[in-house]
N, C-alpha and C positions, 0 to 999 in steps of 0.2 A: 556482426551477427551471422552465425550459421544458416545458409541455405534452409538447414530441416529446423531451425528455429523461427527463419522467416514464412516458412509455412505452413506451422502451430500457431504465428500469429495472426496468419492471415485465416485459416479456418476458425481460429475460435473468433474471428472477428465477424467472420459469416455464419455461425451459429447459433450465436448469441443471439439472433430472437426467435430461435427457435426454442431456444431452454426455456426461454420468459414466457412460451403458449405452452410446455409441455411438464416443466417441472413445479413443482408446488412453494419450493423452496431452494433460493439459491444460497450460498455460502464465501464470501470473501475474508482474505484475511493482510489484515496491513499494519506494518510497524513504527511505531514511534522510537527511530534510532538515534539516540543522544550521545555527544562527543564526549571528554573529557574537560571540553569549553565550555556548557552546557547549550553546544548547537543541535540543532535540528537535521535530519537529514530531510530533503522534499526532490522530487521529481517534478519533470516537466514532459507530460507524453506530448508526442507526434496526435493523437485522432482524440485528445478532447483537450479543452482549456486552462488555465490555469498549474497550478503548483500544488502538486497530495502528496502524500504517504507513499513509500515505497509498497507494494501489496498488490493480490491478485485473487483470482477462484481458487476455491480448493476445489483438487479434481477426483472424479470417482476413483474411491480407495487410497487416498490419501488423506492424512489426520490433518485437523487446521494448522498443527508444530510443523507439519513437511510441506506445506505449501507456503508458510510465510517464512520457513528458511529459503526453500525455492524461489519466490518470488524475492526476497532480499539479493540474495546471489545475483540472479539473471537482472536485474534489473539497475544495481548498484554494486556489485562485487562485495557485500557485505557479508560473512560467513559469520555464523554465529558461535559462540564461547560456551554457553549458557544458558540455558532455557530461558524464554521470554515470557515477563509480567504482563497476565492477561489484565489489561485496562478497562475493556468493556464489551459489550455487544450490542452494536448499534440497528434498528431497522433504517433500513434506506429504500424507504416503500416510494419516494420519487423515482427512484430509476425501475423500480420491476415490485411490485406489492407482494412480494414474497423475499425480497432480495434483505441479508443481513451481513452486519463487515463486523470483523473479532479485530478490535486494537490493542496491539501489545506495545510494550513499552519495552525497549530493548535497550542494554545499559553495556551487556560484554559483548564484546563484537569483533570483529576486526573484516581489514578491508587491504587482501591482500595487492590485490590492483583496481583500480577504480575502469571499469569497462567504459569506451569510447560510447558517443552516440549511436543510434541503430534505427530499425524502424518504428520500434516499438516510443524509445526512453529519447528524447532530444536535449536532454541536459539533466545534471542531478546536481546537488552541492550542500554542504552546509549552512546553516545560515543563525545567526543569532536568534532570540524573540524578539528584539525591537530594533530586527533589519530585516524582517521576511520578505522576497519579493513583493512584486507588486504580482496579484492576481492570485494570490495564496488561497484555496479554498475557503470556501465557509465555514464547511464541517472538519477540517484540519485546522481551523483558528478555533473552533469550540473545542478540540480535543488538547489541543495545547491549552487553553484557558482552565480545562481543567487540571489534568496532568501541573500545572508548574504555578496556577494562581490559587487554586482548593475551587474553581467555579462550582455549582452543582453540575451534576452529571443529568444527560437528557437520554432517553432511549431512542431520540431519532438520530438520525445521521445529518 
């Protein structure tokens, strides 16, 4: 990781509860990256728990399409082919009562190098559906359960 990357990460990491008292609404956006195995892509950050979704904020003047190819990229070296199947819009009023994540489903991709661990990402990988890590989110097993079983869809996160 870049210097001026680990210092976007480190500010948007101290700013963030400042958005949460001043913004009305916030905006994430995360992908459901599927192989030609029918695997999974999932991450594992460094500063929260568990196994999600590749994905991140969309930032002022950026569209939700340019931040979840950004956040794909930076995060898993995953560059996109294709525009991505928007899946849903979830609120995730536990983390911030205004806070909402756009999950797409992304199918053409490619993955020119897979980028080493960093500060942000401590491990990424593919994974089947019935070999997910252990600690695999909640709301990334709801989004797969819809996505690949027809589960109903929830608007929470």
């Amino acid at each position: 990781m870049t210097n001026k990357a680990r210092r976007k990460t480190f500010i948007i990491q101290a700013l963030r509860p400042i958005w949460r008292l001043t913004r009305g609404l916030t905006l994430g956006a995360q992908g459901v990256v599927i192989d030609g195995r029918a695997r999974v892509l999932l991450v594992r950050h460094r500063y929260r728990p568990g196994w999600h979704f590749p994905g991140g904020g969309v930032e002022r003047g950026e569209t939700i399409a340019d931040a979840l190819a950004r956040e794909l990229r930076e995060e898993a070296g995953i560059v996109l082919t294709a525009p991505a199947e928007l899946h849903g819009i979830f609120s995730h009023g536990e983390n911030f009562p205004g806070d909402h994540i756009a999950v797409y489903i992304v199918r053409a991709w490619q993955q020119p190098e897979a980028p080493p661990s960093n500060m942000e990402i401590a491990e990424h990988g593919f994974f089947t559906l019935d070999d997910l890590p252990r600690g695999t989110s909640t709301p990334a097993m709801a989004r797969l359960a819809e996505i690949f079983d027809g589960a109903d869809m929830s608007e929470m996160w």
